[in-house]
C-alpha positions as CSV (number, residue, x, y, z in Angstrom):
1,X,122.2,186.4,225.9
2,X,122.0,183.1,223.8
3,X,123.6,180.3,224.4
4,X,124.5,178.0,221.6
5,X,125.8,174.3,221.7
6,X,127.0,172.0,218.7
7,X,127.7,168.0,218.5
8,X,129.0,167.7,215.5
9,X,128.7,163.5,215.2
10,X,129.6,161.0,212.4
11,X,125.9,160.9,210.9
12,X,124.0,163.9,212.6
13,X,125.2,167.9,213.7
14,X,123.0,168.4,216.7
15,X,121.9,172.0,218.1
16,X,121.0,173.3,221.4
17,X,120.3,176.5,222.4
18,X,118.4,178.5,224.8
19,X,118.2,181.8,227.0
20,X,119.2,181.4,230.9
21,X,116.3,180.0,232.2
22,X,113.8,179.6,228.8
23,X,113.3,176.1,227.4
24,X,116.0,174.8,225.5
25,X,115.3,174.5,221.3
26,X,117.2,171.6,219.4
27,X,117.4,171.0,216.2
28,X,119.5,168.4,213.5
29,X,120.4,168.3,210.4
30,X,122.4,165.1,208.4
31,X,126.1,166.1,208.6
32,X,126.4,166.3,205.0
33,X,123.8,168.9,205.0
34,X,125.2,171.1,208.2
35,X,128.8,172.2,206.0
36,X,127.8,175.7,207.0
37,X,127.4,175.5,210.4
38,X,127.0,179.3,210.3
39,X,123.7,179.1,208.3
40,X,122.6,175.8,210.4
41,X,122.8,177.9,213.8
42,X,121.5,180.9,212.1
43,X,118.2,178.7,211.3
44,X,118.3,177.7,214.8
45,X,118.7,180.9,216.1
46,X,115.5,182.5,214.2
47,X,113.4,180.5,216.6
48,X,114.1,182.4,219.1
49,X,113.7,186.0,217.3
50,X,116.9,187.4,218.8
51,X,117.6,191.5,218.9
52,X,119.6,193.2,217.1
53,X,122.5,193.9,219.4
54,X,121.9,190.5,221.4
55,X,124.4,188.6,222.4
56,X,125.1,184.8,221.5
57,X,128.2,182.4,222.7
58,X,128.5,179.6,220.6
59,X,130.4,176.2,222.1
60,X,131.8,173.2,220.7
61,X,132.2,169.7,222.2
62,X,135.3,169.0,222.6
63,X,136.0,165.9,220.3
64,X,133.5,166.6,217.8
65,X,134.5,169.6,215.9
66,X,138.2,168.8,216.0
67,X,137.7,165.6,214.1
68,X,135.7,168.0,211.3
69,X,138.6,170.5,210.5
70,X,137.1,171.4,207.4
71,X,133.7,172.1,209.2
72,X,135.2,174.5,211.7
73,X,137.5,175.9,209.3
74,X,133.7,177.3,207.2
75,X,132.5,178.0,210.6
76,X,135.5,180.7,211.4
77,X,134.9,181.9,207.5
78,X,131.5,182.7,207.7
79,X,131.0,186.7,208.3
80,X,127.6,185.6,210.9
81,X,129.2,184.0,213.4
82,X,132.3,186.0,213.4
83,X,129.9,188.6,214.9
84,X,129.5,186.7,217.5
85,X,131.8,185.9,220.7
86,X,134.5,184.1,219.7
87,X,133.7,179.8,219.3
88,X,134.6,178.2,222.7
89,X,135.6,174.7,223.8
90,X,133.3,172.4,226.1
91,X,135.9,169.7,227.7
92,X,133.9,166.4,226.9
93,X,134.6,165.2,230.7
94,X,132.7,167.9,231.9
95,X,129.5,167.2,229.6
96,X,129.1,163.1,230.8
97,X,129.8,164.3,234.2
98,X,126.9,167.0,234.2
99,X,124.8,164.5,232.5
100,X,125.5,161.5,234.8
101,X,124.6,164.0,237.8
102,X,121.2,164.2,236.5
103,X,120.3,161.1,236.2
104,X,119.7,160.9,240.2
105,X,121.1,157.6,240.8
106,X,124.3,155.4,240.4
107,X,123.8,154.5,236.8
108,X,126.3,153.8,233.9
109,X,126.1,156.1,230.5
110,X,126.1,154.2,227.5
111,X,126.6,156.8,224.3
112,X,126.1,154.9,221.2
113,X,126.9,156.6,218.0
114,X,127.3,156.1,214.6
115,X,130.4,155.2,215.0
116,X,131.5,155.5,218.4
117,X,130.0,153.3,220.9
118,X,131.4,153.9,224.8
119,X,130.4,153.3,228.3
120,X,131.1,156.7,231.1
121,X,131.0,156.0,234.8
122,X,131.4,158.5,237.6
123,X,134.1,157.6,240.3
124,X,135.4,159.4,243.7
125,X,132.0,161.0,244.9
126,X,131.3,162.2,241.0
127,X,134.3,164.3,240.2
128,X,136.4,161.8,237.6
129,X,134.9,159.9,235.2
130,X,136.2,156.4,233.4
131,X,135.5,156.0,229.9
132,X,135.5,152.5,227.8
133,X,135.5,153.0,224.4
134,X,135.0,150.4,221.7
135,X,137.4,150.6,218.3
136,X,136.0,153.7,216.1
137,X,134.6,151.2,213.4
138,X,131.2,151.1,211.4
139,X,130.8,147.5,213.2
140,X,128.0,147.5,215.9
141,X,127.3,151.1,215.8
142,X,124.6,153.2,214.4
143,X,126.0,153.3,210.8
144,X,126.4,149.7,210.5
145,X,123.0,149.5,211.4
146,X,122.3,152.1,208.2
147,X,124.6,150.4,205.9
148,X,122.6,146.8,206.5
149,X,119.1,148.4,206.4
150,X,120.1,149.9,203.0
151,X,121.5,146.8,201.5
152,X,117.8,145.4,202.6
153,X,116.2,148.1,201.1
154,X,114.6,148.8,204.3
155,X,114.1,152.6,205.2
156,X,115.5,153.2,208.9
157,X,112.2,154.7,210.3
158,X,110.9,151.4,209.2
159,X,113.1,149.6,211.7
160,X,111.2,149.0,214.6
161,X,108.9,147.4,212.5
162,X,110.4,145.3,210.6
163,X,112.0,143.9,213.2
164,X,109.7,143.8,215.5
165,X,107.7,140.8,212.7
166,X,110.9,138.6,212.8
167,X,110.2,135.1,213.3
168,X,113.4,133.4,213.4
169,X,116.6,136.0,213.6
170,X,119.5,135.4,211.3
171,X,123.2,134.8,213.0
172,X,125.4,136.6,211.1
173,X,129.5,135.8,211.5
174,X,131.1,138.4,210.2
175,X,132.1,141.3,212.4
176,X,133.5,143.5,209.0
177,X,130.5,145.6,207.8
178,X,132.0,145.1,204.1
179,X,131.8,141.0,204.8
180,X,128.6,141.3,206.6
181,X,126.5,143.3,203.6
182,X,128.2,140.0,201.1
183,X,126.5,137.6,204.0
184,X,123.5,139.5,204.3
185,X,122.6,139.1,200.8
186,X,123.4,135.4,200.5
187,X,121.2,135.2,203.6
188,X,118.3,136.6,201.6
189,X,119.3,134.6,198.2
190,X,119.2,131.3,200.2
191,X,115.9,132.3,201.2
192,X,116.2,134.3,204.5
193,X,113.1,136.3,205.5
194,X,114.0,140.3,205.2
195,X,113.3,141.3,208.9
196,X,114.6,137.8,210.0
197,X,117.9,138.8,208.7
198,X,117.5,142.4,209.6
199,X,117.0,141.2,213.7
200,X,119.8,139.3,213.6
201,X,121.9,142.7,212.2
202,X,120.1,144.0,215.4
203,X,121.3,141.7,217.9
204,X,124.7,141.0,216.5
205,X,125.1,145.0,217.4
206,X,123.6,145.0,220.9
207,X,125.9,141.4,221.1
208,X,128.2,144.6,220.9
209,X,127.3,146.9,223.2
210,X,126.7,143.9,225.9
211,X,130.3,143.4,225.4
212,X,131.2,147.0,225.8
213,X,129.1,146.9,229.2
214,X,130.7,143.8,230.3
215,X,134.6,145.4,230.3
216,X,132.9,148.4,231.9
217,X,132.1,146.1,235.2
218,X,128.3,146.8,234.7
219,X,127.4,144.5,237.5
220,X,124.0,145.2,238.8
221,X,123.4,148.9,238.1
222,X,121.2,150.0,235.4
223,X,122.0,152.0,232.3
224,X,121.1,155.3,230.4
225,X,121.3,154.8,226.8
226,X,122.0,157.7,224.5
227,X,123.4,158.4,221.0
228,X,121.3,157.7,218.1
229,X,120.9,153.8,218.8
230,X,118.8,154.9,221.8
231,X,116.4,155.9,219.4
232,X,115.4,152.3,218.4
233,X,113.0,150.9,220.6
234,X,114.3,147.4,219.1
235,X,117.9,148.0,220.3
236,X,116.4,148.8,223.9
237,X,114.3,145.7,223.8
238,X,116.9,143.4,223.3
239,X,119.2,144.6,225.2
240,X,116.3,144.4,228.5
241,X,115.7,141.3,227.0
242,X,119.4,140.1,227.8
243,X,118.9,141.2,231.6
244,X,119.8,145.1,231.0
245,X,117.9,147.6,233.0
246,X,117.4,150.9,231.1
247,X,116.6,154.1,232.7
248,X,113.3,156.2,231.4
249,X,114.3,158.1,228.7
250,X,114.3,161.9,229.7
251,X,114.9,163.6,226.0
252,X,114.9,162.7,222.9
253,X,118.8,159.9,223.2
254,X,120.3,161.7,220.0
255,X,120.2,165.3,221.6
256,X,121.6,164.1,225.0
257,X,124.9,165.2,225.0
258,X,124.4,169.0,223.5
259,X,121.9,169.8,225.9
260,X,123.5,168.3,228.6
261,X,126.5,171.2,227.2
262,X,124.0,174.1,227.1
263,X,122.8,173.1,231.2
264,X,126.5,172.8,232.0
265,X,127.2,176.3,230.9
266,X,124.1,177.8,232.4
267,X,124.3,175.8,235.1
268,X,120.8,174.2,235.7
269,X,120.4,171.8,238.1
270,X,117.4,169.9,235.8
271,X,116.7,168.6,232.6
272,X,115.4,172.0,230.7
273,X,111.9,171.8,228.8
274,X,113.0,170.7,225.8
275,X,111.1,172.1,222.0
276,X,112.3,170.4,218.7
């Protein structure tokens, strides 16, 4: 038996997948590449050289897939998967529970996203969970952060250090991603260094996420940062810069949630070995 889990996000489609007890394979593909999501698991899936006659379930994340009808209308389509046992549902709530459990200590969740950025919390001994959410919007999440890089002509794996040469970081004013790519470029044509102005797009989105923290009553306990902002080792600086304390990563951030999905459903009680 294989288990299969999909999060299906703004920017990426992540997979996990694993045996009971093997280490857990994850892969991503760009969302516009991923349409089939039959073929993308089937690619997944070869990794693992399954038989013949073996079983796979396949699970969604709750809010991903139903925001992508037209994704998991080609996945029902698709002749491979509907071999396989029927698609099922993973409630969301369930997922940043069994992930907040692992992390072996009192500790806020902070998932931020392309577009999404939120803030989950475990209450009444672990069994409900509070969620503060910021406004689905480009600004301050991981796409803004793609959008300003781009109008900089600065490739995102080239973040970190571009960033990390700034000298004097720009303020930007404008909280509308079509405003702030206008004010970006004036920045640089009134002679604004590139990674001066490309920090200041850095910490005008953790400015973000601080607020985000601050309505979730963060008070002294650390944080666990996931999402594909976690990535950024210059998001993670500033915001321990500005007095946040952020737990040791313990998987790649972006593939968090799915594989916190696959141990939920195969009920580990630790983070799996993980193999890209």
């Amino acid at each position: 038996m294989i288990d299969v889990v999909c999060d299906a996000g703004a920017r990426y489609v992540k997979l996990a997948l694993a045996r009971p007890g093997e280490t857990v394979r994850v892969l991503s593909a760009h969302a516009q590449d991923a349409v089939d999501l039959s073929l993308f698991a089937q690619r997944a899936l070869s990794a693992l050289n399954p038989g013949r006659l073996e079983a796979v379930r396949f699970y969604r994340l709750e809010e991903d897939l139903a925001e992508r009808p037209s994704l998991l209308a080609r996945v029902r389509a698709v002749s491979p998967l509907r071999r396989w046992a029927p698609m099922q549902q993973l409630e969301s709530k369930a997922v940043w529970l069994k992930c907040l459990s692992l992390l072996d200590q009192e500790a806020l969740l902070l998932d931020a996203g392309a577009l999404r950025c939120r803030v989950f919390e475990r209450l009444q001994g672990g069994t409900k969970l509070r969620v503060v959410e910021n406004e689905r919007c480009t600004a301050g999440g991981g796409r803004f952060v793609e959008l300003m890089t781009q109008t900089l002509g600065v490739g995102l794996e080239d973040l970190d250090l571009t960033v990390s040469a700034a000298t004097k970081p720009a303020l930007l004013s404008s909280p509308c991603p079509v405003f702030a790519e206008s004010e970006v470029v004036s920045l640089l044509n009134a002679g604004s260094q590139r990674e001066d102005v490309l920090a200041g797009v850095v910490n005008d989105v953790v400015d973000k996420l601080l607020a985000l923290l601050g309505r979730a009553q963060l008070g002294q306990r650390p944080v666990y940062l996931v999402g594909g902002l976690g990535r950024w080792q210059c998001i993670r600086s500033r915001l321990e810069q500005q007095g946040i304390r952020l737990l040791e990563e313990l998987l790649d951030p972006l593939f968090v949630p799915c594989v916190a999905g696959l141990m939920q459903v195969q009920q580990r009680r630790q983070w799996a070995r993980i193999e890209v």
